[in-house]
N, C-alpha and C positions, 0 to 999 in steps of 0.2 A: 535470582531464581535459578534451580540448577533446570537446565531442559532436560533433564535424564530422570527427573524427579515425577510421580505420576498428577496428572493436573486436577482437580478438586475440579468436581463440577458445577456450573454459574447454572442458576435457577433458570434461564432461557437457552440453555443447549438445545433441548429439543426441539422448541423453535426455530433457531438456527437449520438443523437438520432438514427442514423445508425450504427454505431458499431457491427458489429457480435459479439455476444459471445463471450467471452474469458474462463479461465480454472484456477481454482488456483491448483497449485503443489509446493506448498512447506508454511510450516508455521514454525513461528520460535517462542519461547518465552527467553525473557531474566529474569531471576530471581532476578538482581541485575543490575545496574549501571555499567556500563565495562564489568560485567560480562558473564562467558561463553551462547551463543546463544544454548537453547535443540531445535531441531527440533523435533515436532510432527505429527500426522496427522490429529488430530481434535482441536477446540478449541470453547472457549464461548465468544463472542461478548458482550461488557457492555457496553450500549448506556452512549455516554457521558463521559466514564471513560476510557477505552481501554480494552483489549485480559486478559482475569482471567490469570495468572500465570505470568502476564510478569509484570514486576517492574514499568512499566510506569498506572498499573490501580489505577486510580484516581487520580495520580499527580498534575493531572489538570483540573480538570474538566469542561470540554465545550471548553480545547482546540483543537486546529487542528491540533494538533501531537500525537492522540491516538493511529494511528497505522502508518506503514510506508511499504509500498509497492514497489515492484522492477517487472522487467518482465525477463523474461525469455529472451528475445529479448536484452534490456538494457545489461543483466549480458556476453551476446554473444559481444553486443560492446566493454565491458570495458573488455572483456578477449582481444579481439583484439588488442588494444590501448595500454594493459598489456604486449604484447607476451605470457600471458598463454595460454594453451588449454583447463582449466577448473578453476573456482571458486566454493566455496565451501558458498553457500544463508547463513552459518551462518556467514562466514567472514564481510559481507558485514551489516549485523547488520540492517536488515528490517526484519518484521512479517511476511508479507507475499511475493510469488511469485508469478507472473501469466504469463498466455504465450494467447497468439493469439489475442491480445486483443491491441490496438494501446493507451499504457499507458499515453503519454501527451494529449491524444484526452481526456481522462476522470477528466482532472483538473476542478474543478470548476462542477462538475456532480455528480449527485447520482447515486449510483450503489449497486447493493445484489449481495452478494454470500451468497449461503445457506441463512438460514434464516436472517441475517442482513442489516441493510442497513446504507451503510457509503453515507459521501459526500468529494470528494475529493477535500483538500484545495491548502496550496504550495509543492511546489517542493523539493522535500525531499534532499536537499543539501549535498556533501561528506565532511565527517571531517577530521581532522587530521591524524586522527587513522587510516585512509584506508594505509596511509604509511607505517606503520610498518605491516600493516596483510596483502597488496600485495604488497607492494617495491616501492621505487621511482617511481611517476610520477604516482600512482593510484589517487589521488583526480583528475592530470588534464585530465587522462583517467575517472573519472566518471564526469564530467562537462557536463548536458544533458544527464545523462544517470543515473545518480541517483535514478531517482524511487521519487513517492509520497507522503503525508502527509495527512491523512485523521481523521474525525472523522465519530463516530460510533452514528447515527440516531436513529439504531433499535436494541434492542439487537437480538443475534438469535447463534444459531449453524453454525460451517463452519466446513468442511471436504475437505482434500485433494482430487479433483476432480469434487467442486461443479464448475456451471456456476461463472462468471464475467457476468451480463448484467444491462446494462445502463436503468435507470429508473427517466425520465424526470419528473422533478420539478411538480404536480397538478398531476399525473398520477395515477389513485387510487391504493393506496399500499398496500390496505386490501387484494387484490384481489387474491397474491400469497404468 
């Protein structure tokens, strides 16, 4: 998909455009390919490339997997599904966490935290690997509850604690 190309509108945009706020609490970067997940608290946003420290900047440039996203809500279903009473946002092997925020309503939407601004593409799908780092039956417990796939529009600053808020396609984006 060219990102320069204008985006066809999905029949629940407008819904999207109501969305409360959401919250990011948790970021994660990976250094390496499998390698171990550092959680941080801040990080730098590289329009087009992905998160400075994490293995995936510029892999690929102007794809839609520069960063990947989970919620807080999502990781409460798959502890359910698991029988855990908690997971640990680096097991799960996404950049960031958000909570309050209705994460499948944001597919196919632009959205800032802190200073950047992603556009969220597909659905950021469970791999293999979720078996050995939560047990049996974790991919068919994260099935719709995976979390997102996005790339990064703008570059900017995020900090654990900035806003999630949805920022509709033509919306002047100078503005904040």
């Amino acid at each position: 998909m060219n990102p320069a190309a204008p985006k066809r509108p999905h029949p629940l945009d407008r819904f999207a455009r109501e969305l409360a706020p959401g919250e990011l609490t948790w970021i994660g970067l990976r250094t390496e390919r499998k390698g171990l997940v550092r959680a941080v608290t801040s990080a730098r946003a590289v329009a087009s490339r992905g998160l400075e420290g994490d293995h995936r900047l510029g892999k690929s440039p102007g794809s839609a997997r520069q960063v990947t996203l989970i919620s807080e809500e999502f990781i409460r279903q798959i502890c359910h599904f698991t029988g855990r009473d908690e997971i640990d946002p680096a097991l799960l092997r996404r950049n960031l966490v958000v909570r309050g925020i209705n994460l499948n309503a944001l597919r196919h939407q632009r959205f800032a935290i802190g200073d950047a601004l992603f556009e969220a593409a597909a659905l950021c799908h469970p791999c293999s690997r979720m078996e050995s780092a939560l047990g049996k039956g974790a991919v068919a417990a994260m099935i719709g509850h995976g979390g997102l796939c996005a790339r990064i529009l703008r570059s900017g600053a995020l900090h654990v604690g900035d806003a999630v808020i949805v920022r509709p396609e033509g919306e002047n984006l100078s503005l904040f």
